[in-house]
C-alpha positions as CSV (number, residue, x, y, z in Angstrom):
1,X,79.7,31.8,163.0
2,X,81.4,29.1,160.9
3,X,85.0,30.7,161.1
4,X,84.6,30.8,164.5
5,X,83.4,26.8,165.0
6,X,85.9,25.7,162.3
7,X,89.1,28.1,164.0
8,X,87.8,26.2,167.9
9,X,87.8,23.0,165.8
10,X,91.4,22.9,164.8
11,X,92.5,24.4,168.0
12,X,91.8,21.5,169.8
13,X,92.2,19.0,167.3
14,X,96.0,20.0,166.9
15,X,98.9,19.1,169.2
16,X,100.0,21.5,171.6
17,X,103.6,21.3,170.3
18,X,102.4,22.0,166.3
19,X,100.1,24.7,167.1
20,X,101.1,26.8,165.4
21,X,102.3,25.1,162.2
22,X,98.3,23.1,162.3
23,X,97.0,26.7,162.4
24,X,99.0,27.8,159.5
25,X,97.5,25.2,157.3
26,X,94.0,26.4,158.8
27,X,94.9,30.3,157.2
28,X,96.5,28.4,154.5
29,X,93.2,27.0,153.1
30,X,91.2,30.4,153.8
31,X,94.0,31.9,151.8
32,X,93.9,29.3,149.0
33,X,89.7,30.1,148.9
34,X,90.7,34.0,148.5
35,X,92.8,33.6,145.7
36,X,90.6,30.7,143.8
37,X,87.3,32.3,144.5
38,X,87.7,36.2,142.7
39,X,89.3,34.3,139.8
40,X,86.7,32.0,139.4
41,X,83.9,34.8,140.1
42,X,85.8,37.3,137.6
43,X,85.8,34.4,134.7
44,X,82.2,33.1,136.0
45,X,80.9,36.9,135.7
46,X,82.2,37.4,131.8
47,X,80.5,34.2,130.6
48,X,77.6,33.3,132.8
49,X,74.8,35.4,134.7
50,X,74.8,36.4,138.4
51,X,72.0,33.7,138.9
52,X,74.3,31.1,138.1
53,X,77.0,32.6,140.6
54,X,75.1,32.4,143.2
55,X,73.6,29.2,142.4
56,X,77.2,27.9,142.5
57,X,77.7,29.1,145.7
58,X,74.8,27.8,147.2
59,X,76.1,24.1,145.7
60,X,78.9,24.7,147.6
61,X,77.4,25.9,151.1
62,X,75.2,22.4,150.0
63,X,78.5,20.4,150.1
64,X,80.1,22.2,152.8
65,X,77.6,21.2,155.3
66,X,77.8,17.4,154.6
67,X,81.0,17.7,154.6
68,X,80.6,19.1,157.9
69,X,78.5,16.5,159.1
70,X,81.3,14.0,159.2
71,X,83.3,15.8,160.9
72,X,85.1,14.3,164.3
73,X,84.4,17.3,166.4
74,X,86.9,17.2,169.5
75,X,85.2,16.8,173.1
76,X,86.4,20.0,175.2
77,X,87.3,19.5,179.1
78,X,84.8,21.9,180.9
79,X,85.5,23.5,184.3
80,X,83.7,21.9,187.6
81,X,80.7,21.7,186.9
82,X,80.1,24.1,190.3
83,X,81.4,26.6,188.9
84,X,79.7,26.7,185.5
85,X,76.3,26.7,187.1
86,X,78.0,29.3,189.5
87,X,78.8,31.8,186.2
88,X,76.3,30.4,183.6
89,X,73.2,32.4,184.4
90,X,75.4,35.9,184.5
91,X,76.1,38.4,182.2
92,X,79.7,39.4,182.3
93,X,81.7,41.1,179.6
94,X,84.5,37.5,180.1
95,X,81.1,35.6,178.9
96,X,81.2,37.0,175.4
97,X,85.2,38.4,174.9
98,X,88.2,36.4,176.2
99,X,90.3,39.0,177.9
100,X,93.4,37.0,177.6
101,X,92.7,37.6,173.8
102,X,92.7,41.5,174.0
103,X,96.1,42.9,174.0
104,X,96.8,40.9,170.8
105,X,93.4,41.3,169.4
106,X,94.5,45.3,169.8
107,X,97.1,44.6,167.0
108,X,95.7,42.3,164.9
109,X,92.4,45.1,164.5
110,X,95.9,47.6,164.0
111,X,97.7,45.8,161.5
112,X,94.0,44.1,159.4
113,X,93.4,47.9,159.4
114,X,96.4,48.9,157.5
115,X,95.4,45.8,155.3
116,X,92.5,46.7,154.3
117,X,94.2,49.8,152.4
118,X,95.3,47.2,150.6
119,X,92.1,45.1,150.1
120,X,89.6,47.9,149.2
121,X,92.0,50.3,147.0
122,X,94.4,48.3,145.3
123,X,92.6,48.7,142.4
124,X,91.4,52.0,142.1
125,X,95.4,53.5,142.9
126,X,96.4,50.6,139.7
127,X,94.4,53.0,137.7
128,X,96.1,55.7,138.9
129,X,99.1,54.6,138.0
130,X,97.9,52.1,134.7
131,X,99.2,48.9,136.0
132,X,94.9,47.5,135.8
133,X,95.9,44.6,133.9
134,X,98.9,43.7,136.5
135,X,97.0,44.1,139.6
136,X,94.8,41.3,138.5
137,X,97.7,38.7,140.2
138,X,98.2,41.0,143.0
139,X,96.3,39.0,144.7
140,X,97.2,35.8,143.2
141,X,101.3,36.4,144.1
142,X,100.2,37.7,147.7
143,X,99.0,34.0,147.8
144,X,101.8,31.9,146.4
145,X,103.7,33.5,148.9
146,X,101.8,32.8,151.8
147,X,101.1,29.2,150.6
148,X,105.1,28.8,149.8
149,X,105.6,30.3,153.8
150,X,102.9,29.3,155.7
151,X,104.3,26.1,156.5
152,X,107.8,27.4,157.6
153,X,106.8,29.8,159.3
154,X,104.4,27.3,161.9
155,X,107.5,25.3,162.4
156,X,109.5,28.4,163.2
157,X,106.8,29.6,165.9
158,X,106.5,26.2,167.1
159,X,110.2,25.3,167.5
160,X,111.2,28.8,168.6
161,X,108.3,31.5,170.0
162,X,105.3,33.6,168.2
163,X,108.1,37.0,168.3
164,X,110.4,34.8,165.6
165,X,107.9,34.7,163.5
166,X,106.0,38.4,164.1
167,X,109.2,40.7,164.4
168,X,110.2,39.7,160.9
169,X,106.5,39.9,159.8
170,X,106.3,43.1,160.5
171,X,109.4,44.4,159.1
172,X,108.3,42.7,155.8
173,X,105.0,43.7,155.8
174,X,105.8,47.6,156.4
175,X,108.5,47.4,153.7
176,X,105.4,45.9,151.3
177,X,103.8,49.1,151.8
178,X,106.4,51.4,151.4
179,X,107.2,49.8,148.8
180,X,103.8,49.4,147.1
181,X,103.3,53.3,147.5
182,X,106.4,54.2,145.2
183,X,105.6,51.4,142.0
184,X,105.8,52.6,138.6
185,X,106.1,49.3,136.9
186,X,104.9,45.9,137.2
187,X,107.8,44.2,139.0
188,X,107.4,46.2,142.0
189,X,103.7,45.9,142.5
190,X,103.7,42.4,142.1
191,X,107.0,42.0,144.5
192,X,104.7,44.4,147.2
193,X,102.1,42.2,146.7
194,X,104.8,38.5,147.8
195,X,106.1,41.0,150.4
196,X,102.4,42.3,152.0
197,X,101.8,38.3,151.2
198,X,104.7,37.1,154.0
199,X,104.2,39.9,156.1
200,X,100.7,40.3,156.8
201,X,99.5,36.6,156.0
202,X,102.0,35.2,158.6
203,X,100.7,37.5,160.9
204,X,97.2,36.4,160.7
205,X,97.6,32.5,161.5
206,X,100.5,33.7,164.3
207,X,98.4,35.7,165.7
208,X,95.3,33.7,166.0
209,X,97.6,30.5,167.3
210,X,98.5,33.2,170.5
211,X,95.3,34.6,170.9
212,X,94.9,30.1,171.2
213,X,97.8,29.9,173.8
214,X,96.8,32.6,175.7
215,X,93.6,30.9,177.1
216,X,92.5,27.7,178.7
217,X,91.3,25.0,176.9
218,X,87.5,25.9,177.6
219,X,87.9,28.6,176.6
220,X,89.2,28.7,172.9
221,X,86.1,29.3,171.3
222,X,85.7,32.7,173.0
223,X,89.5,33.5,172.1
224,X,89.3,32.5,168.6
225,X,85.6,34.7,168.0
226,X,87.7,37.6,170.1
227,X,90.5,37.1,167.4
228,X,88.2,37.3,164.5
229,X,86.4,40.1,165.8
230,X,89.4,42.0,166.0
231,X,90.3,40.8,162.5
232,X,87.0,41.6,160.7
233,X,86.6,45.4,163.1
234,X,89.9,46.4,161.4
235,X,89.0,44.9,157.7
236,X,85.2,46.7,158.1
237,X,85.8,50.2,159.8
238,X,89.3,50.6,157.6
239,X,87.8,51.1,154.0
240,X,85.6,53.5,155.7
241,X,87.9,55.5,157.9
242,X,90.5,55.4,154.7
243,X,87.9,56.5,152.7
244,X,87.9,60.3,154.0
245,X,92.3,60.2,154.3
246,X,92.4,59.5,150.7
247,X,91.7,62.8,149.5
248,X,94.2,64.4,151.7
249,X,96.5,62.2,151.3
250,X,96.0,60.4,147.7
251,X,96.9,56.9,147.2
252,X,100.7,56.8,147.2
253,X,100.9,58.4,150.5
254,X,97.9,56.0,151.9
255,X,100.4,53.5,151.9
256,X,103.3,55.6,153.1
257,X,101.3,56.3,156.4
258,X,100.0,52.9,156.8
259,X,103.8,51.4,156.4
260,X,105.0,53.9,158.8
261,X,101.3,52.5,161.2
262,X,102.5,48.9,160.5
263,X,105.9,49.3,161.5
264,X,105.1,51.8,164.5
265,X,102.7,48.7,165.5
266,X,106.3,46.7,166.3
267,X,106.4,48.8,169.6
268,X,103.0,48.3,170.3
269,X,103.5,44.6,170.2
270,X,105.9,44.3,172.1
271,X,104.3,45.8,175.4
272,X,100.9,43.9,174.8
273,X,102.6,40.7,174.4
274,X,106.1,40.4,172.7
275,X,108.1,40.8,176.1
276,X,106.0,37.9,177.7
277,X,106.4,35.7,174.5
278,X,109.0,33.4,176.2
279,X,107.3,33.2,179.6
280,X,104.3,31.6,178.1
281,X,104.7,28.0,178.5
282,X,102.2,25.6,176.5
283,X,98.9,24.0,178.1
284,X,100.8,20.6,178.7
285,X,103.5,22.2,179.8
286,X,102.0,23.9,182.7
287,X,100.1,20.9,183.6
288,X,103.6,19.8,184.1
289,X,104.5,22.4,186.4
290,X,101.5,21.7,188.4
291,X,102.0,18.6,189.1
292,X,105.5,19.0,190.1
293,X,104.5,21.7,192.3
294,X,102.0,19.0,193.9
295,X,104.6,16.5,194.7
């Protein structure tokens, strides 16, 4: 519930025109949280008792929420108000998943799938392979490089379009996997790790700054829980789906077959929504259109 207030938050609080740099710095501080948090639970967990852990963590859900209280929440421009007593009452599948938000939310549930590979068994195929002790920063260079991108890569959406930024994205993120399935040594699992870090973590703020764009402004809240429902169905049925390929299949070629998916998933975006990329135009922009079409 809170992702999906705080995401509709900084949609509207952003510019149109820095959309999708404003988001970046959104994913940006999830990301930071990511890293910071299993480093300070790991180190927490070897001197302290569980109690205490989630007595922190209740301190800070404590200071979240008045933090959250001063908040300048943005005042959203609602439809006629006809037509919202018109549709209020009825239950319609638009009411609860923005459709505009579907063909990208079908990648996004794609590509957080082959993710979660990643995020589940990243430590069980280190001690396959004896790199334990390594794949401890795994995590921690996946999110330098997103926190040394992130800000680039807004700028580049915002200055060019969303395929700039997600063609490369998936390239780099595919390559990350093929890569990671093939390490012997610590180099390579820790350059897998920057690579699935640009690829993958660019993706996530990208995408969530279209599924944005592709609805009107009443409607963001419904697009950004659509995008997060997308994200968290891939993250939560992949470990579990994985979990009966891995036998067949072993850890090396997991990630072989989820490059392969990745990189296959380039196609895929393209027809959902890569080869209308450029006919988008922004929210002020059509207003713009409008009202020349007016006069």
């Amino acid at each position: 519930m809170a992702s999906t207030a705080t995401g509709t938050i900084v949609a509207e609080v952003i510019p149109e025109s820095r959309k999708g740099e404003g988001i970046g710095y959104y994913s940006m501080s999830i990301t930071l949280a990511t890293a910071i948090g299993p480093f300070f639970g790991l180190y927490m967990g070897q001197h302290t008792s569980y109690q205490t852990i989630f007595s922190f963590c209740t301190a800070l859900g404590i200071i979240s929420f008045i933090i959250a209280l001063f908040v300048n929440i943005p005042v959203i421009e609602r439809l006629e108000e006809d037509t919202v007593q018109k549709h209020k009452h009825a239950f319609k599948f638009s009411n609860f998943i923005e459709p505009k938000a579907l063909p990208i939310g079908l990648v996004v549930i794609i590509l957080s799938f082959a993710y979660s590979s990643v995020l589940s068994f990243i430590n069980f195929y280190a001690m396959e392979i004896d790199l334990v002790n390594v794949a401890s920063l795994f995590f921690v260079v996946y999110a330098v490089a997103i926190l040394v991108s992130r800000p680039f890569t807004g700028r580049l959406m915002d200055k060019k379009d969303a395929n700039s930024v997600m063609y490369p994205a998936f390239i780099i993120f595919g390559v990350g996997l093929l890569l990671l399935s093939g390490v012997a040594t610590s180099i390579p699992l820790l350059l897998a790790g920057a690579l699935i870090g640009l690829g993958y973590g660019n993706m996530q703020s990208t995408a969530q700054a279209i599924s944005v764009k592709s609805t009107s402004p009443e409607r963001v809240g419904l697009a950004t829980s659509t995008y997060y429902i997308a994200l968290d169905a891939g993250l939560g049925f992949g470990p579990y789906v994985l979990g009966f390929i891995i036998p067949l299949t072993g850890y090396r070629y997991l990630y072989v077959t989820m490059g392969i998916l990745v990189l296959a998933t380039t196609i895929l975006y393209y027809f959902m929504h890569g080869r209308k990329e450029g006919s988008i135009l922004p929210r002020d922009s059509k207003a713009k259109v409008g009202e020349i079409e007016e006069i």
